[in-house]
KOLROLUM-489257 format. One record per residue (C-alpha): residue in one letter; residue number from 1; x, y, z. Coordinates in Angstrom, 2 decimals. Layout:
residues N
<pt A, NUM, <X, Y, Z>>
...
end
This chain:
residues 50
<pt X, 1, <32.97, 23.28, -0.04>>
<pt X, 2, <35.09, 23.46, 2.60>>
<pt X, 3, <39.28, 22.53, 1.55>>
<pt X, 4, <42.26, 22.13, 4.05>>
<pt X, 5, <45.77, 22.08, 3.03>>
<pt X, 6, <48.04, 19.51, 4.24>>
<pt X, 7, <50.97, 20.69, 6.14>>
<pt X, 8, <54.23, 19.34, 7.12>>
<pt X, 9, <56.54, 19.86, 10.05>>
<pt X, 10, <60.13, 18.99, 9.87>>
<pt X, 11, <62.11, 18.53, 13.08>>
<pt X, 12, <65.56, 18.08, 12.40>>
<pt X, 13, <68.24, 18.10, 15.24>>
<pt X, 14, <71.95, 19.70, 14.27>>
<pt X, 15, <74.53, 16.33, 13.93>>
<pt X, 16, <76.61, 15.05, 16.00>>
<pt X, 17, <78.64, 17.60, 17.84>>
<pt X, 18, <82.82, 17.22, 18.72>>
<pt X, 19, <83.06, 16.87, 22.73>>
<pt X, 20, <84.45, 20.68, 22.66>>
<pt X, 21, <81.90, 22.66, 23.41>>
<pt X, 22, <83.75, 25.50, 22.83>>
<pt X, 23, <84.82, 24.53, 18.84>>
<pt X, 24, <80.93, 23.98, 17.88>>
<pt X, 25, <81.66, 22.00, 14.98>>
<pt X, 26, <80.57, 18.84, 14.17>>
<pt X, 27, <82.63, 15.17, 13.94>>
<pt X, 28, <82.51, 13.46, 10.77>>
<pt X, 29, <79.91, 11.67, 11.44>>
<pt X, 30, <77.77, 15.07, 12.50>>
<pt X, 31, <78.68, 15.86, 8.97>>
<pt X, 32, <77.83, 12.68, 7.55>>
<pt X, 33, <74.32, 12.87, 9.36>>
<pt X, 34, <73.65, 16.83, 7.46>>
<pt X, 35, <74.80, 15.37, 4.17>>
<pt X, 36, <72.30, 12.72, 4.47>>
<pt X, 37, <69.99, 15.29, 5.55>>
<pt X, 38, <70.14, 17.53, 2.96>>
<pt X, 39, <69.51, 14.68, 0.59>>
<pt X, 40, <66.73, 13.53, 2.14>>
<pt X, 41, <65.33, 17.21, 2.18>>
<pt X, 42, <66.19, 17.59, -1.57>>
<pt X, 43, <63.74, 18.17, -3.15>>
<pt X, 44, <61.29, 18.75, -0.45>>
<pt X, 45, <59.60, 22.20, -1.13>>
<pt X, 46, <60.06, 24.00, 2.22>>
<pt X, 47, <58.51, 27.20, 2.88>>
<pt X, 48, <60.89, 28.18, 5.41>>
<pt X, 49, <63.43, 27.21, 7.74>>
<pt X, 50, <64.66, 28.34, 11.12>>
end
Protein backbone atom coordinates (compact mmCIF):
# COMPACT_ATOMS: atom_id res chain seq x y z
CA UNK A 1 0.00 0.00 0.00
CA UNK A 2 1.57 2.84 -1.00
CA UNK A 3 0.54 6.37 1.46
CA UNK A 4 1.59 10.07 0.75
CA UNK A 5 1.30 12.76 3.20
CA UNK A 6 -0.22 15.95 2.32
CA UNK A 7 1.93 18.92 2.68
CA UNK A 8 1.45 22.55 2.93
CA UNK A 9 3.45 25.57 1.92
CA UNK A 10 2.86 28.89 3.42
CA UNK A 11 4.13 32.01 1.66
CA UNK A 12 3.65 34.89 3.67
CA UNK A 13 5.21 38.34 2.70
CA UNK A 14 6.40 40.76 5.86
CA UNK A 15 3.47 43.85 6.04
CA UNK A 16 3.49 46.84 4.90
CA UNK A 17 6.74 48.62 5.41
CA UNK A 18 7.12 52.73 6.55
CA UNK A 19 8.74 54.60 3.37
CA UNK A 20 12.14 54.71 5.58
CA UNK A 21 14.05 52.21 4.54
CA UNK A 22 16.40 52.81 7.00
CA UNK A 23 13.72 52.47 10.27
CA UNK A 24 12.50 48.83 8.96
CA UNK A 25 9.44 48.91 10.82
CA UNK A 26 6.22 48.53 9.70
CA UNK A 27 3.03 51.28 9.43
CA UNK A 28 0.01 50.42 11.20
CA UNK A 29 -1.42 48.91 8.74
CA UNK A 30 1.91 46.48 8.22
CA UNK A 31 0.99 45.69 11.74
CA UNK A 32 -2.54 45.28 11.21
CA UNK A 33 -1.75 42.86 8.18
CA UNK A 34 0.77 40.41 10.92
CA UNK A 35 -2.00 40.55 13.49
CA UNK A 36 -4.36 39.22 11.02
CA UNK A 37 -1.75 36.90 10.07
CA UNK A 38 -1.02 35.39 13.07
CA UNK A 39 -4.68 34.72 13.52
CA UNK A 40 -5.15 33.20 10.52
CA UNK A 41 -2.00 30.95 11.26
CA UNK A 42 -3.40 30.14 14.79
CA UNK A 43 -3.82 27.21 15.08
CA UNK A 44 -2.19 25.96 12.02
CA UNK A 45 0.39 23.23 13.10
CA UNK A 46 3.60 24.44 11.39
CA UNK A 47 6.61 22.43 11.37
CA UNK A 48 8.84 25.22 10.90
CA UNK A 49 9.28 28.63 9.89
CA UNK A 50 11.97 30.71 8.25
Amino acid sequence: MNTTATRFLYLARHGEASADEDAGELTANGRRQAELLGDRLRDVPLAAMR
